[in-house]
N, C-alpha and C positions, 0 to 999 in steps of 0.2 A: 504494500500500500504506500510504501511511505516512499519507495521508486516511484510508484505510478504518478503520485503526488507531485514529486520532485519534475521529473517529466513533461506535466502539464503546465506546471511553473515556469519552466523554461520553456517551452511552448508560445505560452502569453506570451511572456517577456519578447521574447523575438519577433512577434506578432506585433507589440506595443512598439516597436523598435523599428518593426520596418514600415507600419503605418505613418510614422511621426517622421521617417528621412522621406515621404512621399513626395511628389511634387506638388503643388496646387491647382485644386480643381483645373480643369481646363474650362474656358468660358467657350458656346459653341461658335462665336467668332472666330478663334483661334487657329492661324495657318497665313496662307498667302494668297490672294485674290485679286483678280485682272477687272479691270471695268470693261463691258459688255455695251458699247456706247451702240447698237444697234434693238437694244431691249428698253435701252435709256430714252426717259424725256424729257424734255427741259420747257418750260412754258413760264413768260414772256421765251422762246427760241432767239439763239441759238445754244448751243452749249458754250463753256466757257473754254476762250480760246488754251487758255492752257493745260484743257484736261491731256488731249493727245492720246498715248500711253501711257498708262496706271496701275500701277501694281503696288498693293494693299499689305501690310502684316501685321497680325494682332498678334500676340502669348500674353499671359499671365506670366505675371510674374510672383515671388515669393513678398509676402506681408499685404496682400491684398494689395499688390501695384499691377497695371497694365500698361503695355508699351503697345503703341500705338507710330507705324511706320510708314510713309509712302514715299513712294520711288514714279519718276512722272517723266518722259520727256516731251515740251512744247511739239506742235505741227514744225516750228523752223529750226529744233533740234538742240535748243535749249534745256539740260535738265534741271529738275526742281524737285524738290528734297522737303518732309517734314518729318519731324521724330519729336512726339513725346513721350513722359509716361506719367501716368496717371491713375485714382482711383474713382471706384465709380460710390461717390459722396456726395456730389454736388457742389464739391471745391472746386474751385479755379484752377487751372494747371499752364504753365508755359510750356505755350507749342514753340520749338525750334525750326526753322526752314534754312535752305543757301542764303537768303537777304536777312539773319538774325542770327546766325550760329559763329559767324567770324565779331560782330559786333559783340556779341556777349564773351566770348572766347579772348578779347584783344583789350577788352576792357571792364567789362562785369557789365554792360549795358543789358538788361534784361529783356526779352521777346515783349514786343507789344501787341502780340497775340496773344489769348489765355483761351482755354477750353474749361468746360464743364461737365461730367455724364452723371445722368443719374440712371439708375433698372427699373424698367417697368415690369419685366418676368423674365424669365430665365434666357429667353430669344433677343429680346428686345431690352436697346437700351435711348435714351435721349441726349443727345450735344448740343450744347450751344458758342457758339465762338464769341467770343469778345476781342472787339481790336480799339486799341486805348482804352479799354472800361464801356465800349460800350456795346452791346450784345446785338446779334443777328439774329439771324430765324434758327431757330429751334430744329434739328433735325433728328429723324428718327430713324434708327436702325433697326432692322429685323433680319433676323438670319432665318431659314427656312426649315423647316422641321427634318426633311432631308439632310442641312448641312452643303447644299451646294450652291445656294448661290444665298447674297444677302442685300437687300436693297435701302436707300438712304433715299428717306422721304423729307424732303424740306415746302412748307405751304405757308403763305401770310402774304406781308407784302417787303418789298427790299426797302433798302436806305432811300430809292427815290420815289418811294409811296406804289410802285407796281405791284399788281396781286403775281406772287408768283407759287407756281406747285410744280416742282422738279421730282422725278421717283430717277433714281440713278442704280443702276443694276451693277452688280461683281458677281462676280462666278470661281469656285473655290479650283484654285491651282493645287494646291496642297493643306 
């Protein structure tokens, strides 16, 4: 008995041991995703000239952080770069891009972009961007029960009072 005992003790214990070195959840965002500018719509049209090519990366990260990546090149072949990380609280977060990441790097000039997300359920989360403090439209992301592709809904009206409803599609690479 007192083997079996011992046994099971050590059983746990390893059990307790490798649950706790796990990684963190994976959020179903998570992987690498292309935008699909042919599913995509944009209304006031056209799209924004610097979408181009788009490729997306979400992971979780450890203490409840998410990193949040895109990789972009303009139609004239221009690339464009954002990387943050972030948690989904409804704090503010600085977003870094190519025209922010040499400013703050040369000098501690901070991004005068900031994000926000908060979960609406397990699919679906809400951003909003702030540039100088002051906030854009709201957009919603939903990823798809499947897992393959995920779409970013933005609706209201822009900074110059136009009503606008974009649904912008990505389709999972990895």
């Amino acid at each position: 008995m007192t083997r079996t005992l011992s046994a099971v003790v050590v059983l746990v214990g390893a059990w307790s041991v490798a649950l706790g070195a796990q990684t963190p959840a994976a959020d179903p965002v998570d992987g690498t995703w292309r935008i699909n500018p042919e599913r995509s719509s944009y209304s006031p049209g056209p799209p924004p000239r610097q979408m181009g090519t788009q490729i997306r990366r979400f992971a979780t990260l450890e203490g409840g952080w998410h990193l949040f990546e895109l990789t972009s090149v303009t139609p004239e072949g221009d690339p464009v770069f954002q990387s943050v990380a972030f948690k989904i609280d409804g704090e503010q977060y600085p977003v870094y891009s190519n025209a922010s990441l040499v400013p703050f790097m040369t000098t501690g000039q901070p991004s005068s972009i900031r994000r926000a997300w908060r979960r609406i359920d397990a699919y679906t989360t809400e951003f909003t961007t702030y540039t100088n403090g002051v906030p854009g439209l709201a957009i919603v992301r939903a990823v798809s029960k499947d897992g393959k592709t995920y779409t970013e809904t933005s609706k209201g009206k822009d900074a110059v009072g136009r009503e606008v409803h974009n649904v912008v599609v990505f389709d999972r690479v990895r």
